[in-house]
Backbone as a chain_set.jsonl record, in Angstrom:
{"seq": "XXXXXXXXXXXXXXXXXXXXXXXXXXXXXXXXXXXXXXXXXXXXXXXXXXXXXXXXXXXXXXXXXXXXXXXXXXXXXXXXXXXXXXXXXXXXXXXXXXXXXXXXXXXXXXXXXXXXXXXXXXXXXXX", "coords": {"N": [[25.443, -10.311, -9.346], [25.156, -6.866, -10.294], [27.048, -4.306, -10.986], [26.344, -0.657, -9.843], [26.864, 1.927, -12.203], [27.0, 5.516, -12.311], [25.396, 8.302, -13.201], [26.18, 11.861, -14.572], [26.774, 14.017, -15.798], [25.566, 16.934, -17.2], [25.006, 16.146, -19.703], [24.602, 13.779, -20.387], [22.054, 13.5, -18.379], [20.284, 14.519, -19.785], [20.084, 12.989, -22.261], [18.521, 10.82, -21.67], [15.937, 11.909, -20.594], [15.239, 12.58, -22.933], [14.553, 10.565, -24.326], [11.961, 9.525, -24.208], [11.113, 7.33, -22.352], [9.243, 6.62, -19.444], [7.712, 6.623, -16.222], [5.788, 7.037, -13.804], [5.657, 7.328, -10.146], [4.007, 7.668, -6.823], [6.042, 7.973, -5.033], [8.642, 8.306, -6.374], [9.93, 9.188, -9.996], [10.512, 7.349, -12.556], [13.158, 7.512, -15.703], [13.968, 5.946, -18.637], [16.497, 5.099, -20.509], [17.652, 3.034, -22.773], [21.017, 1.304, -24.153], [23.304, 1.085, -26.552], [25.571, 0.009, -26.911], [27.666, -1.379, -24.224], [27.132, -2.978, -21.347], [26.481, -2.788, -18.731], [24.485, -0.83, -16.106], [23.952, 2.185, -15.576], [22.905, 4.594, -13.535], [21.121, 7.548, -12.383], [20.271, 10.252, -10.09], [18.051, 12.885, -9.123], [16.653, 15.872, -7.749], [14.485, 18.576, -7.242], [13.867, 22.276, -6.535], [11.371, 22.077, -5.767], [11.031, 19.63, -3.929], [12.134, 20.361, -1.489], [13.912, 22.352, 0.487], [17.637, 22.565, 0.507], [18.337, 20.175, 2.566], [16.508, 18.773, 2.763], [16.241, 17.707, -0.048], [18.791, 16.592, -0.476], [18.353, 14.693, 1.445], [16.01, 13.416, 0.096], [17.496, 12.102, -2.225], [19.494, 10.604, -1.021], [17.627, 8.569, -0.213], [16.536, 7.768, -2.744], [18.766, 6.815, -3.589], [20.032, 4.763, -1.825], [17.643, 2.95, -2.278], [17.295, 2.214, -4.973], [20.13, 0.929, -5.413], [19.521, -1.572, -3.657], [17.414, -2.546, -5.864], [17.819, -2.442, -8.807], [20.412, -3.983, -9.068], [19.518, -6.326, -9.471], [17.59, -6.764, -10.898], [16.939, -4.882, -12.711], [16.742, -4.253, -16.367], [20.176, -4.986, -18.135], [22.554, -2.644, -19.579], [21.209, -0.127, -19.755], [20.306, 3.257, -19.226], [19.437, 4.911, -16.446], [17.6, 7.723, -14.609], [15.94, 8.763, -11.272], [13.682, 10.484, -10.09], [12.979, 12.336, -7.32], [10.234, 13.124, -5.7], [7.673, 15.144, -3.556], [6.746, 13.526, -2.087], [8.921, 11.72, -1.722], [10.057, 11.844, 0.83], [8.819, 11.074, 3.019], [7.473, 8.701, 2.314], [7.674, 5.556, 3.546], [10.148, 3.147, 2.948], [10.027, 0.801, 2.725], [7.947, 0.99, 0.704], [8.634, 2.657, -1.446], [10.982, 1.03, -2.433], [9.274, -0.408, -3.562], [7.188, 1.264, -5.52], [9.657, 1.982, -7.156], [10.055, -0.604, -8.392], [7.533, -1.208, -9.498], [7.749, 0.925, -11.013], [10.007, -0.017, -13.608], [8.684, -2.22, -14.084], [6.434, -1.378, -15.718], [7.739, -0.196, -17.883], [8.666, -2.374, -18.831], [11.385, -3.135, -18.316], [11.986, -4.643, -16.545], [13.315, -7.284, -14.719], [12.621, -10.402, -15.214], [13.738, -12.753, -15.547], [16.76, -12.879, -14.14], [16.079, -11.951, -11.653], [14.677, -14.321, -10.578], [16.711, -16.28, -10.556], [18.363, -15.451, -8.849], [16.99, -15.815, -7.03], [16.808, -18.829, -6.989], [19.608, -19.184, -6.828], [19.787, -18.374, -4.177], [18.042, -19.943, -2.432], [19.437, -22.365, -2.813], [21.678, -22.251, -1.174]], "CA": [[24.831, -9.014, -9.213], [25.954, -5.873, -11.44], [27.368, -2.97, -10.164], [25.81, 0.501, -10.871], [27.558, 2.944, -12.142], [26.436, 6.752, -12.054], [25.619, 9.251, -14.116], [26.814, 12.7, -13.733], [27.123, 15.182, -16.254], [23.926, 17.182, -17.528], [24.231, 15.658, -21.449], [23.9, 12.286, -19.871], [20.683, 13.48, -18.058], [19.274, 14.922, -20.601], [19.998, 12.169, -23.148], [17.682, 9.578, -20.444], [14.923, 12.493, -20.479], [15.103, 12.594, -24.066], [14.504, 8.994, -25.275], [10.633, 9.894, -24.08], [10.574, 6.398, -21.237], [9.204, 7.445, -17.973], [6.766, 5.718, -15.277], [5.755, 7.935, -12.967], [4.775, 6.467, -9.033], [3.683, 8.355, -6.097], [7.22, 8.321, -4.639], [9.333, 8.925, -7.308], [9.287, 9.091, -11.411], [12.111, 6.57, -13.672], [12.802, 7.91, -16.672], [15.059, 5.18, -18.857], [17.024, 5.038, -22.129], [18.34, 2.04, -23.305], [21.735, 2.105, -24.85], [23.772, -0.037, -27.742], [27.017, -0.484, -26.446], [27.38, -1.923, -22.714], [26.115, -4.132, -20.759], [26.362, -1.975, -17.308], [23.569, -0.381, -15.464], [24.472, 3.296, -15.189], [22.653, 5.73, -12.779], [21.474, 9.038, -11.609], [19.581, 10.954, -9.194], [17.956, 14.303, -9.28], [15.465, 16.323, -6.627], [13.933, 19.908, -7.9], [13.688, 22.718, -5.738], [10.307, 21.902, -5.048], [10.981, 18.484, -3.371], [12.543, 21.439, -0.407], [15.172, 23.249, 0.867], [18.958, 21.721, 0.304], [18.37, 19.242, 3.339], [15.337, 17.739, 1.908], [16.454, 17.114, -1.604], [19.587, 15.837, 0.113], [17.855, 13.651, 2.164], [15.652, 12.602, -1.124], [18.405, 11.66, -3.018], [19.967, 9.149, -0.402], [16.278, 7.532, -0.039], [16.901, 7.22, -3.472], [20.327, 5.932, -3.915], [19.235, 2.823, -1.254], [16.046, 1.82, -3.008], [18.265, 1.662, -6.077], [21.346, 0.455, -4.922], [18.541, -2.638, -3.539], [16.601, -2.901, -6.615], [18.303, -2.05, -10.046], [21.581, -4.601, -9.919], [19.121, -7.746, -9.764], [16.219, -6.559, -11.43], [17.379, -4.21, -14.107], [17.655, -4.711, -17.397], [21.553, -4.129, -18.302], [22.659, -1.907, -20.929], [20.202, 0.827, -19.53], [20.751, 4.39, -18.633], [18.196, 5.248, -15.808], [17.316, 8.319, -13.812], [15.536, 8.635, -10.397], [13.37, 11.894, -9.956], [12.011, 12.453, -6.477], [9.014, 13.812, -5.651], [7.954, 15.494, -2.762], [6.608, 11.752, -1.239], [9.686, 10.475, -1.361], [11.187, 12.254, 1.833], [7.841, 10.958, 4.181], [7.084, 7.46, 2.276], [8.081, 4.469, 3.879], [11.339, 2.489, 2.381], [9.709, -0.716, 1.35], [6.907, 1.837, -0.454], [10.179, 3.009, -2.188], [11.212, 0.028, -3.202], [7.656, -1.393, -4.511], [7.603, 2.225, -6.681], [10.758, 1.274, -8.218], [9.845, -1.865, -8.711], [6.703, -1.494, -10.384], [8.275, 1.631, -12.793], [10.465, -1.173, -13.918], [7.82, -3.766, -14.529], [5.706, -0.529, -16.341], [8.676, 0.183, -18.48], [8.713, -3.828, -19.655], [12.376, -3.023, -18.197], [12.221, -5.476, -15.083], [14.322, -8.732, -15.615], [12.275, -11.638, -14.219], [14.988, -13.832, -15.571], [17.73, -12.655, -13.452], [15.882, -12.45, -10.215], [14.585, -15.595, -10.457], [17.53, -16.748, -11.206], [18.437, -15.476, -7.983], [16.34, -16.631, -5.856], [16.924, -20.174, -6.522], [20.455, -19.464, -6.057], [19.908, -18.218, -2.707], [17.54, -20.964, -1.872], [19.906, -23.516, -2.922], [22.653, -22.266, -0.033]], "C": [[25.689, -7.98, -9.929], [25.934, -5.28, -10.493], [26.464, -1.852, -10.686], [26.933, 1.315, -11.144], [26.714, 4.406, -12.186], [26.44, 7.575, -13.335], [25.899, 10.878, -13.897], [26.851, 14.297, -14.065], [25.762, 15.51, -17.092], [23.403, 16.96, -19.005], [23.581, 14.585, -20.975], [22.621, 12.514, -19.798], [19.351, 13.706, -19.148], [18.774, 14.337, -22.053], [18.935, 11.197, -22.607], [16.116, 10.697, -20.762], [14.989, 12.209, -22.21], [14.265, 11.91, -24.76], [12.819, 8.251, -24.92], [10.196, 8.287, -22.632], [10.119, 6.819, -19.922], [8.039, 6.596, -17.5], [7.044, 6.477, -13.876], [4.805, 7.156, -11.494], [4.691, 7.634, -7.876], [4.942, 8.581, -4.806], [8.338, 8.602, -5.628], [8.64, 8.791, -8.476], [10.714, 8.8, -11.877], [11.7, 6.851, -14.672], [14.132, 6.612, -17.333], [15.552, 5.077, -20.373], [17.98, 3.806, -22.12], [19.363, 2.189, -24.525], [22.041, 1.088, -25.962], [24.511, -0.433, -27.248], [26.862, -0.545, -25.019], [26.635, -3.124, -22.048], [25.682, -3.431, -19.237], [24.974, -1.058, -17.194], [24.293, 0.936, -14.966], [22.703, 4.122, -14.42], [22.3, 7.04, -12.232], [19.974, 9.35, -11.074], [19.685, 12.536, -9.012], [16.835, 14.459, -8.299], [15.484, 17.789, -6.763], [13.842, 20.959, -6.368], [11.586, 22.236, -4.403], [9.904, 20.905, -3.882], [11.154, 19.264, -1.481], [13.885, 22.093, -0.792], [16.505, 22.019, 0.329], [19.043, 20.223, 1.214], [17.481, 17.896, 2.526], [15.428, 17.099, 0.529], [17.879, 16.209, -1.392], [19.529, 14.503, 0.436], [17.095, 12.884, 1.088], [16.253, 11.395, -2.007], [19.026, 10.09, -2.211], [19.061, 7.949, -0.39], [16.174, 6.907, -1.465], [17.815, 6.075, -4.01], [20.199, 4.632, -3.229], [18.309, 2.729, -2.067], [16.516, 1.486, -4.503], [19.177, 0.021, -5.823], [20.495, -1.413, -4.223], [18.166, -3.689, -4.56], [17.362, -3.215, -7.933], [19.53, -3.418, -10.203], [21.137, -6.096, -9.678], [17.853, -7.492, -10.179], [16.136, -5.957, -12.874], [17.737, -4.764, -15.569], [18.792, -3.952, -17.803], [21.412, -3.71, -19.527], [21.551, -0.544, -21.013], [20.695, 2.127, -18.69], [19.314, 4.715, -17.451], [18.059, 6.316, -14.714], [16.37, 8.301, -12.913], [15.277, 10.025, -10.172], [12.513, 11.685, -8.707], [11.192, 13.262, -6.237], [9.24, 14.199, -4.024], [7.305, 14.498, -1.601], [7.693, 11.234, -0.58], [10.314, 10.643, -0.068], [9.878, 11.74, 3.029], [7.205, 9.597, 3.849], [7.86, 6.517, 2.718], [9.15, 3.781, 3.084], [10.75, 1.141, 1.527], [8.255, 0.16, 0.202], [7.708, 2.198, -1.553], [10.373, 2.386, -3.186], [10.15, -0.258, -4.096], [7.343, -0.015, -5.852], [8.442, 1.789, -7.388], [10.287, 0.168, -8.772], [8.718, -2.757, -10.06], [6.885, -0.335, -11.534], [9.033, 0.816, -13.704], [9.706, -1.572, -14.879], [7.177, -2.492, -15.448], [6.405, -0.113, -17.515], [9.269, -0.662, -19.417], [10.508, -3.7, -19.754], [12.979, -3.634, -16.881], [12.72, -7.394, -15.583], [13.758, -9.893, -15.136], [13.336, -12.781, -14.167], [15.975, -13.523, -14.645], [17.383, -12.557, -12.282], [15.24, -13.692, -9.748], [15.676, -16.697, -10.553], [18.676, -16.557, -9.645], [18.47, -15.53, -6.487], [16.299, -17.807, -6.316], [18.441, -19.928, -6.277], [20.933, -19.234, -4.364], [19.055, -19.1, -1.647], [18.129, -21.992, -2.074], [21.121, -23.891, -1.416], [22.454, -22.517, 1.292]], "O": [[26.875, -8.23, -10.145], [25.271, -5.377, -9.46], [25.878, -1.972, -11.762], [27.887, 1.385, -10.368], [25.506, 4.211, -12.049], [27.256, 7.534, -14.256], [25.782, 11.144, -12.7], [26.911, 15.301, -13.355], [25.021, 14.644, -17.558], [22.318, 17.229, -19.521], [22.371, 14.365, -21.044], [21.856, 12.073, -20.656], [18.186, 13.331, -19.276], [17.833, 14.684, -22.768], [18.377, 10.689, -23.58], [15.158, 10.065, -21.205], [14.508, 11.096, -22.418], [13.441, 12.319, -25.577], [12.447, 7.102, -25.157], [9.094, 8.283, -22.084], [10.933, 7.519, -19.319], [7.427, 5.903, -18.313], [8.036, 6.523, -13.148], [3.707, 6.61, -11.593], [5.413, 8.606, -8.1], [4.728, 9.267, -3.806], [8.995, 9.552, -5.203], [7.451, 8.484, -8.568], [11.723, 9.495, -11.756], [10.524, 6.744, -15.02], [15.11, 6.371, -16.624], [14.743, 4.977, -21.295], [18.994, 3.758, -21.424], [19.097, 2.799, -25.561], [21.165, 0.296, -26.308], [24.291, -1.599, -26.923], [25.996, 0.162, -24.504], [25.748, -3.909, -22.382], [24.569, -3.629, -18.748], [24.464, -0.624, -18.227], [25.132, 0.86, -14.069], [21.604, 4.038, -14.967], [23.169, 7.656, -11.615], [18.896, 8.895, -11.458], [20.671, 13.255, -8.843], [16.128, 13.505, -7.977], [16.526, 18.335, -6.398], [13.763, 20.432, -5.258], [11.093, 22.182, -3.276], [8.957, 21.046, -3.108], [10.524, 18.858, -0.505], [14.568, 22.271, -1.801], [16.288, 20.891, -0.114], [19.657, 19.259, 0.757], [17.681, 16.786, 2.033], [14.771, 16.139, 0.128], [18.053, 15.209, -2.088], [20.178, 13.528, 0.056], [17.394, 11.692, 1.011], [15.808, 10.299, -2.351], [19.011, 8.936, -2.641], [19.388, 6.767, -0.496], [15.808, 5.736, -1.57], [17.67, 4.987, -4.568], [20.236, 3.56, -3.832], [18.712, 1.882, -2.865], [16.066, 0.508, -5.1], [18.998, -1.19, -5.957], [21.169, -2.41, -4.483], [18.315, -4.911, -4.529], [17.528, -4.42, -8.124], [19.636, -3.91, -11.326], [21.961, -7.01, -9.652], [16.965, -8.173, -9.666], [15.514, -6.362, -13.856], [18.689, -5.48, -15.881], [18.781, -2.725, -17.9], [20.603, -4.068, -20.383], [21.154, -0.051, -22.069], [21.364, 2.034, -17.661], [18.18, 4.684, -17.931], [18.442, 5.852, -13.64], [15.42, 7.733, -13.451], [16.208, 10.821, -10.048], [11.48, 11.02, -8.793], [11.458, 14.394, -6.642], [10.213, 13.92, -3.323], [7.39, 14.733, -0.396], [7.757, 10.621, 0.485], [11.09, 9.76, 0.299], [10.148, 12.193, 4.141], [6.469, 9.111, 4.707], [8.989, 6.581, 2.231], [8.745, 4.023, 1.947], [10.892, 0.68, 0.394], [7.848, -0.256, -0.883], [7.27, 1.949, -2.676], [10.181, 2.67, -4.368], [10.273, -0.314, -5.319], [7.291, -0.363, -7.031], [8.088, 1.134, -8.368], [10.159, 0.243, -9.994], [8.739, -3.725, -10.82], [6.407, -0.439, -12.664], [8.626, 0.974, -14.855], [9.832, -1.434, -16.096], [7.739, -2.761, -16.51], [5.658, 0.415, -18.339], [9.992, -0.359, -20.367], [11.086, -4.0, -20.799], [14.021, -3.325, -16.304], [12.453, -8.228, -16.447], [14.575, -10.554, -14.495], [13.7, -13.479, -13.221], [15.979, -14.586, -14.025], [18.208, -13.014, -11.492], [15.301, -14.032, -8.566], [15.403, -17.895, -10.618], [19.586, -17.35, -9.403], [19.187, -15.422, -5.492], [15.194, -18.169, -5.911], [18.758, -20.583, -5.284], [21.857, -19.645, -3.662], [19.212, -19.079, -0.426], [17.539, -22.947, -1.568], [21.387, -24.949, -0.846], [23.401, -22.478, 2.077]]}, "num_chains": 1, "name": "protein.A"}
């Protein structure tokens, strides 16, 4: 399993918005830029005033960071920069709804790794 790493600073973000990828789901919207150099799965999370107040975009963000932190370091393809924009769903949809969003911006993005989770589910059916 890969680690993520994060992203942080507002060129980054705006290099990921840039590179025009995006797949928009009724709990969040992944936007993704694929890089040259790396192999790592870098990171980030953003929530607009509109999502709410400071609590609520707070609280967004973490609902984020799990359904990531889940999904992305056996599903992802590496070598990908990817942001996580919540909506104002994401603070009242269900967790595995979460996930299955992610999951299918991914697969919409032709940026979901079947090889590598298959790859890990027989090793976890072998133990």
């Amino acid at each position: 399993m890969m680690a993520l790493s994060r992203l942080k600073r507002r060129p980054e973000f705006l290099a990921v918005a840039g590179s025009g990828l995006k797949a928009a789901a009724p709990g969040l919207v992944l936007q993704a830029r694929p890089r040259d150099q790396g192999c790592d799965i870098r990171v980030g999370f953003t929530a607009s005033r509109r999502v709410g107040g400071a609590v609520q975009r707070n609280r967004a963000k973490r609902r984020l960071r799990a359904a990531a932190a889940a999904v992305l370091p056996g599903a992802a393809a590496s070598g990908c920069d990817y942001v996580l924009i919540a909506r104002r769903a994401t603070l009242d949809r269900p967790y595995a709804a979460l996930v299955r969003d992610l999951t299918g911006a991914l697969k919409r993005l032709d940026l979901y790794n079947d090889r590598r989770r298959d790859n890990a589910v027989e090793a976890a059916s072998v133990k």
